[in-house]
C-alpha positions as a LaTeX table, in Angstrom:
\begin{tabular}{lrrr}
\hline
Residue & $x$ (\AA) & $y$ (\AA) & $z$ (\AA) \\
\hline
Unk1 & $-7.37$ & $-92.73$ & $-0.28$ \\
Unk2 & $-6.55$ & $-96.11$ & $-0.11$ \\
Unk3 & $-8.86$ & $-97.67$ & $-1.74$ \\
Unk4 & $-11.85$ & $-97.09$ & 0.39 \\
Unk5 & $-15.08$ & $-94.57$ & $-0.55$ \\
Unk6 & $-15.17$ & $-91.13$ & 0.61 \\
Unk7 & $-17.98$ & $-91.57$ & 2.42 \\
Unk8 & $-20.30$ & $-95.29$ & 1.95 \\
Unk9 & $-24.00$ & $-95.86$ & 3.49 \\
Unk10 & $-24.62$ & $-99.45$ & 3.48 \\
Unk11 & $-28.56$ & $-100.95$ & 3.57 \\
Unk12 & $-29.06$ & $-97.47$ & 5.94 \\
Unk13 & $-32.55$ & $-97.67$ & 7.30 \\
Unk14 & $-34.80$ & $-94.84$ & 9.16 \\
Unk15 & $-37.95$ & $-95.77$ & 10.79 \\
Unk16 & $-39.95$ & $-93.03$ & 13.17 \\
Unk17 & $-42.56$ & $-94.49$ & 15.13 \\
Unk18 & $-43.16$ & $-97.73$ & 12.41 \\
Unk19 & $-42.79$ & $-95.55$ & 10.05 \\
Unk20 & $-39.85$ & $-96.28$ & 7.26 \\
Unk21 & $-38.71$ & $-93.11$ & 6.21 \\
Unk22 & $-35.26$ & $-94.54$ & 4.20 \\
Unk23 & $-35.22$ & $-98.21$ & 3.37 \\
Unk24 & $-32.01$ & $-100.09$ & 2.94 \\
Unk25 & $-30.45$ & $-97.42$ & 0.99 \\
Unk26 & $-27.06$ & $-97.93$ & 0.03 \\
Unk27 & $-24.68$ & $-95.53$ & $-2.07$ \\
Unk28 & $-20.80$ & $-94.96$ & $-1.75$ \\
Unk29 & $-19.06$ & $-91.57$ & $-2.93$ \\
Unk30 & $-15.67$ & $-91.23$ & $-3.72$ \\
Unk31 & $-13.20$ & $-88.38$ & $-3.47$ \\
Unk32 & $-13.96$ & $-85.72$ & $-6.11$ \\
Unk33 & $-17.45$ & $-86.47$ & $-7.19$ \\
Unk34 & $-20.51$ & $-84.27$ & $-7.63$ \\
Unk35 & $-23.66$ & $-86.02$ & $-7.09$ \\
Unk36 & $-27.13$ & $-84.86$ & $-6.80$ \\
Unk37 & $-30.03$ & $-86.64$ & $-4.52$ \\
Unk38 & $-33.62$ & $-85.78$ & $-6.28$ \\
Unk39 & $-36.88$ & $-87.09$ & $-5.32$ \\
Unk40 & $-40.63$ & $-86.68$ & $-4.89$ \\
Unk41 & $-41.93$ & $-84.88$ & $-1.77$ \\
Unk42 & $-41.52$ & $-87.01$ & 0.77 \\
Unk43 & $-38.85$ & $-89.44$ & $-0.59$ \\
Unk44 & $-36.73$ & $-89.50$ & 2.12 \\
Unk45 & $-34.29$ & $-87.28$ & 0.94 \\
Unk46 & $-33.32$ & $-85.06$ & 4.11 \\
Unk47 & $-33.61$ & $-87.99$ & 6.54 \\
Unk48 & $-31.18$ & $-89.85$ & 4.18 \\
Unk49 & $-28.86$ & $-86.68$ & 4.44 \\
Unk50 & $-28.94$ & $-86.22$ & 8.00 \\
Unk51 & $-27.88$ & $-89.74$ & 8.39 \\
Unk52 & $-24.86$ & $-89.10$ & 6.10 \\
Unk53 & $-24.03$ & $-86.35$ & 8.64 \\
Unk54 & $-24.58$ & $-87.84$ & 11.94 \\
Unk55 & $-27.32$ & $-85.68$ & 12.56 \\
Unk56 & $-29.89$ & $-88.78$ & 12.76 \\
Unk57 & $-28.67$ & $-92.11$ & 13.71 \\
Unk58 & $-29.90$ & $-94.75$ & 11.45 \\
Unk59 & $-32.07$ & $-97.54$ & 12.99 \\
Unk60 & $-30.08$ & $-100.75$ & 11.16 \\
Unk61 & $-27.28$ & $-100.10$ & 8.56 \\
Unk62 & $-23.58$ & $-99.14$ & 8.44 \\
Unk63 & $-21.68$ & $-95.72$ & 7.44 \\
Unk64 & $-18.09$ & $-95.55$ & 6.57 \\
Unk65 & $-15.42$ & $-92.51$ & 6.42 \\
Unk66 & $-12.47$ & $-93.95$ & 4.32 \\
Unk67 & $-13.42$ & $-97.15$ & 5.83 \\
Unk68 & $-13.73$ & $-95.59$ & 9.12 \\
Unk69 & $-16.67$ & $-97.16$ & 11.11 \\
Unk70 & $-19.06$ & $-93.93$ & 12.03 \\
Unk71 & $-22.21$ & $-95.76$ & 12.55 \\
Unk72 & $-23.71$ & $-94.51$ & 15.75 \\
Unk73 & $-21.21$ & $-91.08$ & 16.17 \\
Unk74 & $-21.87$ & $-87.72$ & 17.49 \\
Unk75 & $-22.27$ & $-85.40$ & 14.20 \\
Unk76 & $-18.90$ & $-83.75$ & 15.82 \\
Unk77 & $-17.06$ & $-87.27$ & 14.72 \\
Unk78 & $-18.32$ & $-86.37$ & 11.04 \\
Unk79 & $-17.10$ & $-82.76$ & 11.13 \\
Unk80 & $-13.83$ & $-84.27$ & 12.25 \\
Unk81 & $-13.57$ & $-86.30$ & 9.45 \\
Unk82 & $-14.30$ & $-83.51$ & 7.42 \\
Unk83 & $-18.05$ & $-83.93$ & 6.77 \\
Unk84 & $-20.04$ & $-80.36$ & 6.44 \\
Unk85 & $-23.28$ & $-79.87$ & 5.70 \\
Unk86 & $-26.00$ & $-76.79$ & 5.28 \\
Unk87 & $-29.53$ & $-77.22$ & 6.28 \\
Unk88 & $-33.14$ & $-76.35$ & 4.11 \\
Unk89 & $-33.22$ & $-73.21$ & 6.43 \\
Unk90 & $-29.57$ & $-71.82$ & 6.73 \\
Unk91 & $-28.44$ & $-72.05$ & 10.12 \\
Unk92 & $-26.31$ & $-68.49$ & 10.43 \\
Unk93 & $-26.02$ & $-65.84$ & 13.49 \\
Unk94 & $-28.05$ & $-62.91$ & 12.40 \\
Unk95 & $-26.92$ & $-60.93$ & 14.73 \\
Unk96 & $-23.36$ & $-61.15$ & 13.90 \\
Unk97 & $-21.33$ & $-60.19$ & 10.90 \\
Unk98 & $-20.93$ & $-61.85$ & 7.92 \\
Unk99 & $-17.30$ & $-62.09$ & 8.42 \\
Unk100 & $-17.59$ & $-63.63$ & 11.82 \\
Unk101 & $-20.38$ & $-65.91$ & 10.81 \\
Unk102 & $-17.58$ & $-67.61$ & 8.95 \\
Unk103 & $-14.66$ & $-66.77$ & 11.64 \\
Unk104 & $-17.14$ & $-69.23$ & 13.83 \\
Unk105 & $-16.64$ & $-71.98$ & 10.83 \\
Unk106 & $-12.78$ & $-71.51$ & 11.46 \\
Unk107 & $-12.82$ & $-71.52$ & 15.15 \\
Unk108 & $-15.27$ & $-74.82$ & 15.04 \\
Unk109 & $-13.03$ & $-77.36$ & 13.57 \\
Unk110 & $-11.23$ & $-75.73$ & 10.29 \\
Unk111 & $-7.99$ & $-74.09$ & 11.84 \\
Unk112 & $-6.32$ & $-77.31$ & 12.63 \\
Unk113 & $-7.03$ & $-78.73$ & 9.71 \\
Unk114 & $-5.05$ & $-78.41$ & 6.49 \\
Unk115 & $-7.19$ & $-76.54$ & 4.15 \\
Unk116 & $-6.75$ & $-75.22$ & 0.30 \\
Unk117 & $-4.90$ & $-72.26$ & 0.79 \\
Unk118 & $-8.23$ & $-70.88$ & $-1.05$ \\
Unk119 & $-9.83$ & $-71.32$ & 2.32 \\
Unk120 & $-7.02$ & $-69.51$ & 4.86 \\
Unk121 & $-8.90$ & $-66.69$ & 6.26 \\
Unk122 & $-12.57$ & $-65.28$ & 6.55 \\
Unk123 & $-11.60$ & $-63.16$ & 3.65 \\
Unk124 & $-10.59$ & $-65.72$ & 1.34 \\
Unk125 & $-13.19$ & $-67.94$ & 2.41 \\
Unk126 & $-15.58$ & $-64.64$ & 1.67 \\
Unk127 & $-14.27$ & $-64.31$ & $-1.60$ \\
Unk128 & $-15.10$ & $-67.55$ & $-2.72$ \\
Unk129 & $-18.38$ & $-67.60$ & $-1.89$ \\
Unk130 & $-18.73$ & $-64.02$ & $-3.64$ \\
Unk131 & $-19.65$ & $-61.83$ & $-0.01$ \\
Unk132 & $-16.49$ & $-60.03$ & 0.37 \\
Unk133 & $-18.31$ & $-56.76$ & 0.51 \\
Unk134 & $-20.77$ & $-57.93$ & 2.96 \\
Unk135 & $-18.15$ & $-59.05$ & 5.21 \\
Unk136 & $-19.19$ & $-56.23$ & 7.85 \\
Unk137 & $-23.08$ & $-56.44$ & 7.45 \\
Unk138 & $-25.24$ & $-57.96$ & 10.07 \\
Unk139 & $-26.20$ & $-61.61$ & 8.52 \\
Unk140 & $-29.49$ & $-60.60$ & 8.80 \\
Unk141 & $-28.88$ & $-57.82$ & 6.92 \\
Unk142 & $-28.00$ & $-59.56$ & 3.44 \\
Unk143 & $-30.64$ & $-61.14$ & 1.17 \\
Unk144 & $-31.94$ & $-64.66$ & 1.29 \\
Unk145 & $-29.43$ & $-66.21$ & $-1.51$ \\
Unk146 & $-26.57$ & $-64.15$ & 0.24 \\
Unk147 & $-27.32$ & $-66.10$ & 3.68 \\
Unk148 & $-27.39$ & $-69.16$ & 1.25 \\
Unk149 & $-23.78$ & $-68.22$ & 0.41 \\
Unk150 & $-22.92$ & $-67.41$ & 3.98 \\
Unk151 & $-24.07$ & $-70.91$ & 5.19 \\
Unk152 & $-21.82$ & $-72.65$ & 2.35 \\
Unk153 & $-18.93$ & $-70.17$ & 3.79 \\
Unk154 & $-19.54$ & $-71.35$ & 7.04 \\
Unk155 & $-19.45$ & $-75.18$ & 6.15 \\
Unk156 & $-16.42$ & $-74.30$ & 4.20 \\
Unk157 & $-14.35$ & $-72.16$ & 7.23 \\
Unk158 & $-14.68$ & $-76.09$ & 8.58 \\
Unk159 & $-12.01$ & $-77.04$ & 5.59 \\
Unk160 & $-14.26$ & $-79.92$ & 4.88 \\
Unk161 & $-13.86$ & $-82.86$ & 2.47 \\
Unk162 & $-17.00$ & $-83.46$ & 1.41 \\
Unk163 & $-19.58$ & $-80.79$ & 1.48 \\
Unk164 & $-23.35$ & $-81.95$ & 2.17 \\
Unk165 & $-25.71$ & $-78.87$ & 0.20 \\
Unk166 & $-29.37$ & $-79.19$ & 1.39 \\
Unk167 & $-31.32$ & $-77.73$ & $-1.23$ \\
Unk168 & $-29.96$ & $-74.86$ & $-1.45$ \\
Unk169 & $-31.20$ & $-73.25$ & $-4.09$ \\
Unk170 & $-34.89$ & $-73.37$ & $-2.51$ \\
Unk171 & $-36.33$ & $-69.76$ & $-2.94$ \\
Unk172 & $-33.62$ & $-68.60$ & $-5.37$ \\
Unk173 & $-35.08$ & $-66.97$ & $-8.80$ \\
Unk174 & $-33.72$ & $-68.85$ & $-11.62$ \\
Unk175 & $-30.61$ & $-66.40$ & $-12.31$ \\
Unk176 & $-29.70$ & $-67.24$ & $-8.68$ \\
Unk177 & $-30.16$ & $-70.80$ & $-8.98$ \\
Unk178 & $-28.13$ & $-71.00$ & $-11.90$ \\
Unk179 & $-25.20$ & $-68.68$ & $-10.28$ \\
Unk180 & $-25.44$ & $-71.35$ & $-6.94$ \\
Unk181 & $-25.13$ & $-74.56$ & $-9.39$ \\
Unk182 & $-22.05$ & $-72.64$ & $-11.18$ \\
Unk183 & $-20.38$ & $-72.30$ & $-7.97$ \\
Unk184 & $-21.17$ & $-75.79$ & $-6.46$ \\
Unk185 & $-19.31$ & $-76.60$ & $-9.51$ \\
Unk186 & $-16.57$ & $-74.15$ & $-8.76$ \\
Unk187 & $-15.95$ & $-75.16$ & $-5.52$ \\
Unk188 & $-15.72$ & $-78.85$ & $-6.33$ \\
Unk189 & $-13.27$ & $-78.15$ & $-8.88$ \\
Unk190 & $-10.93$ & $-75.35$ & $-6.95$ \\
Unk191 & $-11.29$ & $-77.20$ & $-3.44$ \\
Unk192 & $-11.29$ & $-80.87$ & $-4.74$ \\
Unk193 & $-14.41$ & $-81.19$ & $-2.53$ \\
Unk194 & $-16.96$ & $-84.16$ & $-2.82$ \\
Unk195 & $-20.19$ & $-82.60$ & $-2.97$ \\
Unk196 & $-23.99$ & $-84.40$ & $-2.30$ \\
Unk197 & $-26.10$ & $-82.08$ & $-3.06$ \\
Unk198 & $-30.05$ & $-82.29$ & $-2.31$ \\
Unk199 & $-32.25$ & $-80.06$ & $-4.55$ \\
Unk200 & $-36.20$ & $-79.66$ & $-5.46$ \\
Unk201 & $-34.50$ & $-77.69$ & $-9.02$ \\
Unk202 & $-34.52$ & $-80.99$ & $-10.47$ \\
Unk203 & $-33.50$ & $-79.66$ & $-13.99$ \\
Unk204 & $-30.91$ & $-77.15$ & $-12.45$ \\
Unk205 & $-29.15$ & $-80.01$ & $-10.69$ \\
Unk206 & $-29.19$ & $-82.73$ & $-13.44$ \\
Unk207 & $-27.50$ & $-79.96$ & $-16.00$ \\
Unk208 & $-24.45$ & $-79.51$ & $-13.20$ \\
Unk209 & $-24.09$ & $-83.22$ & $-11.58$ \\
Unk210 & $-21.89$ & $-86.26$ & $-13.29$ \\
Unk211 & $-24.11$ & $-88.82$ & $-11.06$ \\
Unk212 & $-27.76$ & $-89.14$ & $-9.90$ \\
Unk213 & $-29.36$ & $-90.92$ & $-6.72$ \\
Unk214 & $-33.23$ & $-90.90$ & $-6.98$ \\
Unk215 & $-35.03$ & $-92.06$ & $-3.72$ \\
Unk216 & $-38.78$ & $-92.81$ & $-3.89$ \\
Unk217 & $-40.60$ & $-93.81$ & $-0.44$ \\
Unk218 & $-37.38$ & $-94.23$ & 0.92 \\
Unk219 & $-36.15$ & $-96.74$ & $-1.50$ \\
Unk220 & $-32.74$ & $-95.77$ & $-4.17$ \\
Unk221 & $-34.55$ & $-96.55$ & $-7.91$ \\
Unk222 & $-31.98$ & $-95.41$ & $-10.02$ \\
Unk223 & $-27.88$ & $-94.03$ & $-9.23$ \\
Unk224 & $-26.43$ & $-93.49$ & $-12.53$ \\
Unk225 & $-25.53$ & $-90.57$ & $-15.14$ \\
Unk226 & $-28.06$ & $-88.17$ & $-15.31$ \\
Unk227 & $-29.18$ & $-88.84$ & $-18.92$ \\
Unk228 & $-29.70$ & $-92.35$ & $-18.03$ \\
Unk229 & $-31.71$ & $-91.72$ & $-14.64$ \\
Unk230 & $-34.22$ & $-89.21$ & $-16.88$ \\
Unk231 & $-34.77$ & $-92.26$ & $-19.37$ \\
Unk232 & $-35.37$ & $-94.58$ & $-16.34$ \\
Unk233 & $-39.48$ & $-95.65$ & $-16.27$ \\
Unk234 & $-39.59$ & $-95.69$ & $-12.28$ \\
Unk235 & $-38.03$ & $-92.07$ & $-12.12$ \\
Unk236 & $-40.44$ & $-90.91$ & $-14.64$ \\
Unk237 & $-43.53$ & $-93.16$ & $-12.57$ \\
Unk238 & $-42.45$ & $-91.12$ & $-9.43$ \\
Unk239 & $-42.27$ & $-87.91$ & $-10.73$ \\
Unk240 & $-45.21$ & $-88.47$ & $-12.89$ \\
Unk241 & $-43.14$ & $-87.78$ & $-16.15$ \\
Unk242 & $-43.25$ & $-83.80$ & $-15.86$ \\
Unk243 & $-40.33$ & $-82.93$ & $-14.08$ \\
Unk244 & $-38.35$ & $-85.29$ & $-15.62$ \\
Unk245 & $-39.45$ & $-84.72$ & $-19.17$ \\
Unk246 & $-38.28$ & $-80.97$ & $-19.32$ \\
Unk247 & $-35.08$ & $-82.32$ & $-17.69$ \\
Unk248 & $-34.34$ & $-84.71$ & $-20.75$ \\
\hline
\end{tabular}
């Protein structure tokens, strides 16, 4: 990977209307890593994110591919470079099935691309995610956490690189949530995927990530190991101490 970070944001700023909803965050990735993004309501966490995807172009600051220049590119250019993300609300075709939910994946950037020969077909994409036998339901047939799995299958038919999870596990009952982080964890390991993953399941996602990046008002205050960050004053100011408490 020559030397360069996965994926870098340098001093990335958002402002809407005067507004600053990231401030001059910075954070680099590299190949292989599993790293979490927690923070308050209202930290910036999802703008942050759709910067890292192209899906909101940052008002001043720089973001890098592999040393690639992307600043200012069409999310398309971030697919290419193998950049996939889900979204709070998963983003699937109802009225299709399951398997060609994920058949759209492939046909959107992933059968060019070299994959893990985990990810060759529909049905091996299907069976990783764990909806093989759904493969012929209507997506809006399935269950909430099973469209959750459906999305990741869908960022994954793009044979992606690094794999940007926005909260995922939102609405999932605590078996579920813990059967999502186990397979984040999985997938990182089988598909030598980077993976950023957002989540409000604070103590879910510090038990399953080596690194932490806490944003408050827009602003990084801590990007370390995660029993450093819950030992960190400002993290435990920002999250008034409770979250982060049952977390140590």
């Amino acid at each position: 990977m020559n030397g360069h970070p996965l994926l870098e944001a340098r001093h990335v700023t958002v402002r809407f209307d005067g507004l600053v909803a990231v401030e001059a965050v910075s954070a680099a990735f590299a190949a292989g890593e599993l790293v979490g993004i927690i923070g308050p309501n209202g930290a910036g966490k999802t703008t942050f994110f759709n910067a890292l995807s192209g899906v909101q172009q940052p008002t001043s600051g720089e973001l890098y591919a592999m040393g690639r220049r992307l600043t200012g590119s069409q999310p398309h250019k971030y697919a290419g470079v193998g950049i996939a993300r889900t979204f709070q609300t998963p983003r699937i075709f109802g009225a299709l099935s399951v398997a060609a939910n994920v058949d759209f994946g492939l046909q959107f950037a992933g059968r060019h691309r070299a994959g893990a020969w985990l990810l060759k077909d529909e049905d091996s994409i299907l069976h990783v995610v764990g909806l093989a036998e759904q493969r012929d339901l209507p997506a809006a047939a399935i269950t909430p956490s099973q469209q959750r799995l459906l999305e990741i299958g869908m960022a994954l038919a793009t044979r992606p690189k690094l794999l940007l999870l926005d909260e995922v596990a939102a609405g999932l009952t605590e078996a579920e949530i813990d059967s999502m982080a186990q397979l984040i964890r999985r997938l990182r390991d089988e598909l030598d995927l980077t993976v950023i993953w957002i989540e409000h399941a604070v103590t879910t996602l510090l038990k399953y990530v080596e690194r932490v990046i806490v944003l408050h008002q827009g602003r990084k205050i801590a990007d370390g190991a995660p029993a450093e960050v819950v030992r960190n004053a400002e993290v435990i100011e920002a999250y008034l101490g409770d979250e982060m408490v049952e977390a140590a």
